[in-house]
N, C-alpha and C positions, 0 to 999 in steps of 0.2 A: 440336926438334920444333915445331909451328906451334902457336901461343897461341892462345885464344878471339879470333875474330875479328869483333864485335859492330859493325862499322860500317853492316852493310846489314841490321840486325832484321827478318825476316819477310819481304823481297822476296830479300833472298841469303843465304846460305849463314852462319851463324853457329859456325863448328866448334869443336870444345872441343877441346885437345890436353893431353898432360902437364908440357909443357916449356914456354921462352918462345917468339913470334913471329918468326920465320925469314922474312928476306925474301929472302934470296939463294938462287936455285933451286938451284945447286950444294951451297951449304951445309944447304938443308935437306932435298937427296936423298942425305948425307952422314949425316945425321941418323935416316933413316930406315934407311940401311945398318945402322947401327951399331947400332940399335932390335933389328933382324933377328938380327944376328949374337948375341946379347944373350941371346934369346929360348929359355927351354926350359920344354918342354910346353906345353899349351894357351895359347892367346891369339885374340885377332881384332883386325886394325888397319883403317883406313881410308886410303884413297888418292882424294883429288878430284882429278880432273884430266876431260881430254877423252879419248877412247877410242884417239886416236892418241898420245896422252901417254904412257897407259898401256903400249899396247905398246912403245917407245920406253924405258921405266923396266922391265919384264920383260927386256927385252933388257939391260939394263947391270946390272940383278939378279943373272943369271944369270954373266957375268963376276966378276962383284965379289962375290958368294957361294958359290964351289964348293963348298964343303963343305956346302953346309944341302938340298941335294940341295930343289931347286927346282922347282915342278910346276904346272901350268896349268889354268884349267878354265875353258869360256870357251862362254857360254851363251846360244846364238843363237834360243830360246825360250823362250817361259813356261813356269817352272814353280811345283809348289806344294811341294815336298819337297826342299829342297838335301842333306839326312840321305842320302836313299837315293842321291843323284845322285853326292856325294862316295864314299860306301862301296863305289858300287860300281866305284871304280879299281881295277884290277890293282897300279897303284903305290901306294897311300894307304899301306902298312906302310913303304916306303921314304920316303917324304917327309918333309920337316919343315917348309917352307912351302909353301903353296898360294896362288895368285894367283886370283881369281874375279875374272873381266869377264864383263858381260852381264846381272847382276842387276836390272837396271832395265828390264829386258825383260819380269820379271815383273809390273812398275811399269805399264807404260804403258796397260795397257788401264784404268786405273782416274784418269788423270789428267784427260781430258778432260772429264769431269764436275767438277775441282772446281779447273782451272785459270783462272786470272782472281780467283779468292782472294786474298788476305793471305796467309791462312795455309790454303793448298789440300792442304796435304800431312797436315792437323789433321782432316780432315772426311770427311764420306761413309763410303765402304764402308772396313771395312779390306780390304788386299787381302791375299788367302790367305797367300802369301809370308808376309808379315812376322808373319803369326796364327800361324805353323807357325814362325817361328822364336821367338819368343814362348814357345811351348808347350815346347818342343824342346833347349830351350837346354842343358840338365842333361845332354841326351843326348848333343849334341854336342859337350862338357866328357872324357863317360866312352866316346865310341866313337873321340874323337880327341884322347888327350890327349897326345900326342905332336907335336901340328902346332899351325899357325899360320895363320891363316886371313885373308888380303890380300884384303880388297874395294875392287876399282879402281869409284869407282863417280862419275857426274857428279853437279854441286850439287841438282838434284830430286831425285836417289834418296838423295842423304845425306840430306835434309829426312824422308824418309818415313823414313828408318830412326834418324833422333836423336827424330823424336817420336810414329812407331807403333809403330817395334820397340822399347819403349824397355826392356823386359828383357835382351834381346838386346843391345842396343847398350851399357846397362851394364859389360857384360865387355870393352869395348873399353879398350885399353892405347894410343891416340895415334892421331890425325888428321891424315895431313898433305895440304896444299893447296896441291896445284901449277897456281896460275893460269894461266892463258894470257897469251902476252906482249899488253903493246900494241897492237902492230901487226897481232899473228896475230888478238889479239881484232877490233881495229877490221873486217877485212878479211872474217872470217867473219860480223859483224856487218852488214857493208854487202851480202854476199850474199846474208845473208838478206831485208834491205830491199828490196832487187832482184827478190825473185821475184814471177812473174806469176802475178794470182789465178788462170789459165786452168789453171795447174798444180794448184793444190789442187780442183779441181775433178772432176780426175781419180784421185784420191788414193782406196788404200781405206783401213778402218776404221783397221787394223796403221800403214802409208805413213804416216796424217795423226795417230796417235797418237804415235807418233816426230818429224814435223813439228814437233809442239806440244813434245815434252820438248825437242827440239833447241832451238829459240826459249825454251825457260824456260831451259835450261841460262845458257844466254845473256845470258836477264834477270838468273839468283840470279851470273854472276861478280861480284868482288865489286870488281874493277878496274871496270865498266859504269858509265858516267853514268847521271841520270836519266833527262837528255832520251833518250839511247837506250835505255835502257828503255822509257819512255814510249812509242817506235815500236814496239819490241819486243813490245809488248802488243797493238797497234794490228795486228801483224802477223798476231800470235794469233787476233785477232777474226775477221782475214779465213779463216783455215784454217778456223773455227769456221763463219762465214757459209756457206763454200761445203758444208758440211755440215748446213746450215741448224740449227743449234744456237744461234738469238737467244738466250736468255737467259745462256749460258755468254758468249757474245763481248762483250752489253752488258758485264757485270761488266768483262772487259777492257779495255774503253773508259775503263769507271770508272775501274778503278784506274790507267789509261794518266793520267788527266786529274790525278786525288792527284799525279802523279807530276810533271807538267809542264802546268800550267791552263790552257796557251795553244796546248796541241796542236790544230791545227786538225781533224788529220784523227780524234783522238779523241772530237771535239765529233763532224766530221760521222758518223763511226760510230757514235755513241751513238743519233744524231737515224734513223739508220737503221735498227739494233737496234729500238727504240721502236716505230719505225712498224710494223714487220715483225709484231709483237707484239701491235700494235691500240691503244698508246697513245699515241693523238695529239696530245694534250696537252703531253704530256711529252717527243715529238719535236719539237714546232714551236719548244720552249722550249728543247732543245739544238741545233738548227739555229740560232737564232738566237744563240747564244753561237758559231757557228761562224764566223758571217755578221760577225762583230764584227770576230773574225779576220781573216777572206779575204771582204769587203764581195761580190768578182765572182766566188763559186764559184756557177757556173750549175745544178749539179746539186743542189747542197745547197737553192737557190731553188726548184729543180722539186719535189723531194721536200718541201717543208714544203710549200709551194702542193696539193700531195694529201694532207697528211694537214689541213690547213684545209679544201679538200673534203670529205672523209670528216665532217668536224664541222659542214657547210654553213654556213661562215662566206666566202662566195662574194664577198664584195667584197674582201676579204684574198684569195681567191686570185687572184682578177683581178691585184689591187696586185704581187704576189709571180711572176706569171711575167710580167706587163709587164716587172719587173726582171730578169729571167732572160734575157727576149728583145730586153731592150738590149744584155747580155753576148752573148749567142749567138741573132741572128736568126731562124734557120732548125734551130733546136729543135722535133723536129716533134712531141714528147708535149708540151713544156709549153703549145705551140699546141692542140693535142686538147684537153687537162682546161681549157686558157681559155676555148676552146670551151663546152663541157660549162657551165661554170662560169657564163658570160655567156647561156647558154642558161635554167638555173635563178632568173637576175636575171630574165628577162621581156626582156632585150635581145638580139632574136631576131635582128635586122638585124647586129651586131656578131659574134653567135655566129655568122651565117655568114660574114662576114667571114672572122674566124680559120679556120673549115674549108678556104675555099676555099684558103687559104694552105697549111692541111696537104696539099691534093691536089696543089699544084704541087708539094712536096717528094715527095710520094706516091701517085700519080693512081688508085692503085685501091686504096687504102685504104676499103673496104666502110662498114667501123665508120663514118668519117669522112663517107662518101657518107651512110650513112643518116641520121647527128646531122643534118647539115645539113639531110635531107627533115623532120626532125622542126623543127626551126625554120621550114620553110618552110612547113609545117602550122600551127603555134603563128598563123604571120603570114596565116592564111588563105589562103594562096598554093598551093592544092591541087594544080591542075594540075603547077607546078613540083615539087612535092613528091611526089608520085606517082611522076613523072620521076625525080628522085633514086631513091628507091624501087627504080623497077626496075632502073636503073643500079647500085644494089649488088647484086638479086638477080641480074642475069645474072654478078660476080664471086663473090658467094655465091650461090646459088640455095636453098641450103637453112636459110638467114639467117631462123631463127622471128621476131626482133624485126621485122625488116623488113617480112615478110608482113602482121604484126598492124598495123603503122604503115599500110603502105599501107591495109591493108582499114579504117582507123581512117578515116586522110585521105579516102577513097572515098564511107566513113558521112557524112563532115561532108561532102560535095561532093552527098550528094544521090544517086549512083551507088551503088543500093541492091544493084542484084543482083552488078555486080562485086568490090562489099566484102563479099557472102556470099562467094565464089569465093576472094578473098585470103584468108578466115577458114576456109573448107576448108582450104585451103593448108597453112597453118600448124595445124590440128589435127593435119592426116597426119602431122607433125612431133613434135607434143607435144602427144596427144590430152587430158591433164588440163589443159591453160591455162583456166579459168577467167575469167577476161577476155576472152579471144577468144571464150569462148562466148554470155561477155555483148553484145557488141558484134554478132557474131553473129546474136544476138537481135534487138537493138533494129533491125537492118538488117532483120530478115523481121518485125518489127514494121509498119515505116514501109511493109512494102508488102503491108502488109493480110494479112500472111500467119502470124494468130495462135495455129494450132495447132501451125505450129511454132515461132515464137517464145515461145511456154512450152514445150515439149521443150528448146530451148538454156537457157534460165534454168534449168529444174528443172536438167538435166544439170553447170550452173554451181554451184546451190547445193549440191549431192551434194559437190561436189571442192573447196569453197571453201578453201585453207590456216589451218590456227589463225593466222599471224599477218598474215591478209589485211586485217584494221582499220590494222595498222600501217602498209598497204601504202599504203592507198587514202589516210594521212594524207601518205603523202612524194608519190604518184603522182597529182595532181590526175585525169585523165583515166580511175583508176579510179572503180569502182560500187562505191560499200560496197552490204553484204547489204542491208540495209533498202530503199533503192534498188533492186537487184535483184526483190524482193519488191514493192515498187510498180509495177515495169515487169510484172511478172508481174500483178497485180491486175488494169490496164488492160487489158490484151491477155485476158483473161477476161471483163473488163467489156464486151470491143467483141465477144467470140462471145457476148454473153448469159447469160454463165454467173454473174451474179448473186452466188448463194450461195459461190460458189468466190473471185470476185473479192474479199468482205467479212474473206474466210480470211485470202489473202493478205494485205490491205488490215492484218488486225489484227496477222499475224504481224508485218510491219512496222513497226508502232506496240510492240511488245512492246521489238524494240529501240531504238526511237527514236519516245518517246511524243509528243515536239512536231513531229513530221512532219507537218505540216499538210496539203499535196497529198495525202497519203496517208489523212487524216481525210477531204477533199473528194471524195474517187472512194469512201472509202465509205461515205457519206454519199450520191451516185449511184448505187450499186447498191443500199441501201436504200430510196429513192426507186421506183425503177423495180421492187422488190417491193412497192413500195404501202404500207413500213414507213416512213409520213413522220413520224411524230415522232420515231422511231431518227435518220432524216435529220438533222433538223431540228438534235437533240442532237450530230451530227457537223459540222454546218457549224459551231456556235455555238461545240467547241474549238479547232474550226481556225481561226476570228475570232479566241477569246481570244489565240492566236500568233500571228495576221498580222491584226491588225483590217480592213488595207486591201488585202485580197480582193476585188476586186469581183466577179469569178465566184462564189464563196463566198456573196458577198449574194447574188447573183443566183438561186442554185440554193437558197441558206436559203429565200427568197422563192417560187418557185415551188412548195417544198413546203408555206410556208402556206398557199398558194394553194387545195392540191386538201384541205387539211383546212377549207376555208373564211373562215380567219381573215386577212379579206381587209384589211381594216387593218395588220394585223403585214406582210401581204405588204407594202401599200405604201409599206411605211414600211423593207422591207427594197429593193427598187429604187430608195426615194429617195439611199439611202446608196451605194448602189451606182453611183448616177447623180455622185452628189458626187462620187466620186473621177474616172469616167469619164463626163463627159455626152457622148459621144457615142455611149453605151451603147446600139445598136442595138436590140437582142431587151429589154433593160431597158425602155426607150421604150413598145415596144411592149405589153409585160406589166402594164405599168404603167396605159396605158391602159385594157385589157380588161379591167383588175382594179377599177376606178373606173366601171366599168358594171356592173360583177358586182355590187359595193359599194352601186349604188344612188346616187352619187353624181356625177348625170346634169351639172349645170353645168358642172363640173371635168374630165366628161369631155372636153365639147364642147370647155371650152377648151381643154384639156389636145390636141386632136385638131386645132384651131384653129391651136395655135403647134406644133403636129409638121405640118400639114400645110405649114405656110407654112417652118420647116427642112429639112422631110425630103421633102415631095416628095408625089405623090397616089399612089406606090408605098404610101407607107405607108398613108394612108389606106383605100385600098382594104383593105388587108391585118386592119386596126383591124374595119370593118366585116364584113368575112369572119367573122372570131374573133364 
């Protein structure tokens, strides 16, 4: 009988038997004869082998045992009661051994979760099977103690059943392990190395749960190198991948890499796993242990260069598919995200470089048309960019990003009414965009058209998303809220609406108390209700934040003006003039505030050396006031 076989702990098959170590398959299917023939009343043995071994050993059984009246039972589904499955033979009262194949059919729905283990057959669920024999065992002593009970079963199903069933498996009388030759091993080994992931892809649940035992089978022989194991795992991972199960096929990577540290393709699996997973950290770290490996693996370059992206560490990914597209020129993603990447650097000229590159490989690549209008935007280049623009919407037409870009480019070119038209556009698309509403806004802003550019703002701030701050921190060309609420202020400030404007003005300051333009317009519509010390108190925080306001002086100033405290005024135009002397309307205030004052020499000169700068426009203008 075959002896404890302890050379492969935990990755194969370690069987216990009662006798010594049997290497000769003759001898010790000689061994197992004689066990049989031996054999009265109850027992349970084990047979590892592969499934066509098995039957192959039933067939020369049944020659070499006529008398023990030999019976088969061969279990092409799961079940959870082998008690009732056996009992209910017509033959169970004539037998005296029974052969069971297929028990590991019970097995397989429970492997895929805990394959990629050490010890995968130790963990997770038990599976019913081996609970029911567990339970049962007493029973199947006293309803069959006249038989013998042969489980052909492969090295994962012994694993579950030496240490879940372990009550059950106690009454076991011998193990015997009939390896697979060399060669047969080597051949079914390379088969499986061989297959194409397009096949597990089409795989169901049953198909790729067999897949996976088949490949463990594989891994626990005990004849199996590391290094093939090592692929073996790696092979695993991919059955796992195409069933999108990352965390089950990392594990497999891992334990691929324990197994052979140099495995390139278990490094780039892992680095793949990781990424998939969202951690990118941890994949750019096993990428580059691949890369050590295989310096010109092109994909391995592209995939760490995205997950450096994802962490916008953009000069690394520049670096990393520069190198990718030494190896492989006309790699047309890792040109896109270099794109993208040198786009986020502020090196707008280079990012469209790269695109145009992707459109030769790919000429109507939309995505690609549109990054590159968004650079061309960034470079002030509206007209081109616009062009782009539409050039993706006639491949897309219903491309919301696009819409929003154009009618953005349109807002910065000054084409106020056609960037409302692009921002209709793209509403009919995705009527909550909130950005487009803003933009929207500010477009029927600029053209004096303020009752409904607070309808878009309000409508903006209704739909704003909770993590729209985060938004506007990656997306320079968003509006945070506060912002939003200041464009709303003014555009109330410019229909007179005063009291509304000071609303807004403050909601805005509630979130962002050093917003100082936002202190300044309310501080203007203060003013213009005639509440000029409230003014006066609003210009002087929005000083304390930007001292060098000069509008800010300007309009502080004016408001001493109509409280009469005509000194503070000119002493606030003086400042005002400091930073800007060629502070027009300052000039002038300045003046007529030095007559008002009573301080007629200063006027004169003060009108003396403006008339001889600025012209007898001004003067006249001085005299007028």
């Amino acid at each position: 009988m075959a002896d404890v076989d302890k050379s492969f702990v935990a990755e194969t098959v370690a069987p216990v038997s009662a006798g010594a170590k049997i290497d000769d398959p003759e001898a010790l299917y000689q061994s197992l004869v004689r066990s049989l023939k031996r054999r009265k009343g109850f027992g349970i043995v084990f047979v590892q082998c592969t499934p066509a071994k098995g039957r192959e050993l039933f067939l020369q059984l049944q020659k070499d045992l006529p008398q023990r009246q030999l019976g088969k039972l061969t279990l092409s589904e799961p079940i959870d009661n082998l008690l009732n499955v056996i009992a209910a033979r017509e033959d169970i009262d004539q037998l005296k051994t029974l052969v069971i194949e297929g028990i590991e059919q019970s097995l397989l729905p429970y492997i895929q979760s805990e394959v990629g283990r050490n010890d995968y057959y130790k963990l997770e669920v038990l599976p019913p099977i081996l609970d029911h024999l567990n339970r049962q065992r007493e029973n199947f002593r006293e309803a069959f103690g006249h038989l013998c009970l042969v489980f052909v079963v492969p090295p994962f199903a012994l694993k579950y059943f030496m240490y879940r069933a372990v009550d059950f498996f106690d009454w076991r009388s011998g193990i015997w392990t009939f390896a697979a030759e060399k060669e047969q091993l080597s051949q079914e080994t390379k088969r499986a190395l061989d297959a194409e992931y397009s096949e597990y892809l089409t795989l169901s649940e049953t198909e790729r749960n067999e897949k996976i035992a088949a490949l463990q089978n594989l891994i626990d022989e005990k004849d199996q190198s590391d290094q093939q194991r090592s692929q073996l795992l790696v092979e695993q991972s991919r059955v796992l991948i195409a069933a999108q199960d990352y965390e089950t096929a990392l594990r497999c990577c891992e334990r691929a890499i324990i197994l052979k540290e140099n495995n390139h393709q278990a490094w780039s699996g892992k680095g793949y796993m990781l990424f998939d997973l969202g951690r990118d950290e941890e994949a750019i770290a096993a990428y580059d242990q691949a890369l050590l490996i295989e310096p010109d693996d092109h994909e391995a370059l592209y995939i760490k260069g995205y997950a450096l992206n994802n962490l916008g560490r953009y000069e690394e990914v520049v670096t990393a598919y520069n190198q990718a597209l030494l190896i492989k020129p006309d790699h047309y993603a890792s040109l896109y995200i270099k794109g993208i990447a040198l786009r986020n650097l502020g090196r707008y000229e280079e990012s469209i470089a790269a695109y145009d590159q992707v459109l030769i490989i790919q000429p109507n690549d939309h995505k690609a048309i549109y990054n590159k209008g968004y650079a061309l935007d960034k470079l002030g280049r509206y007209e081109e960019s616009i062009a782009a623009y539409d050039q993706a919407l006639i491949i897309q037409p219903n491309d919301h990003e696009a819409l929003c870009n154009k009618g953005y480019a349109l807002l910065n070119w000054g084409r106020y009414e056609e960037s409302i038209t692009a921002y209709d556009q793209a509403l009919l698309i995705q009527s909550d965009d909130h950005a487009a509403l803003i933009n929207k806004g500010n477009a029927l802003f600029n053209l004096g058209r303020h009752e409904e550019s607070i309808t878009a703002y309000d409508q903006a701030l209704l739909i704003q998303p909770d993590d729209y701050e985060a938004l506007c921190n990656k997306y320079e060309e968003l509006y945070k809220k506060y912002e939003v609420l200041y464009n709303k202020s003014v555009a109330l400030f410019n229909l007179g609406r005063y009291e509304e404007s000071i609303t807004a003005s403050d909601q805005a300051l509630l979130i962002q108390p050093d917003y100082h333009i936002a202190l300044i317009n309310k501080g203007n519509a203060l003013g213009n209700l005639g509440r000029y010390g409230e003014a006066i108190a609003a210009y002087d925080q929005a000083l304390a934040i930007n001292p060098d306001d000069h509008g800010a002086l300007y309009n502080k100033g004016n408001a001493l003006g109509k409280l009469g405290r005509y000194e503070e005024t000119i002493t606030a135009y003086d400042q005002a003039l400091t930073i800007k002397p060629d502070y027009h309307e300052a000039l002038n205030n300045k003046g007529i505030t030095l007559f008002k004052a009573g301080r007629y020499g200063e006027f004169i000169y003060f009108c003396a050396i403006a008339l001889y700068s600025k012209g007898m426009a001004f003067w006249k203008q001085a005299i007028k006031r």
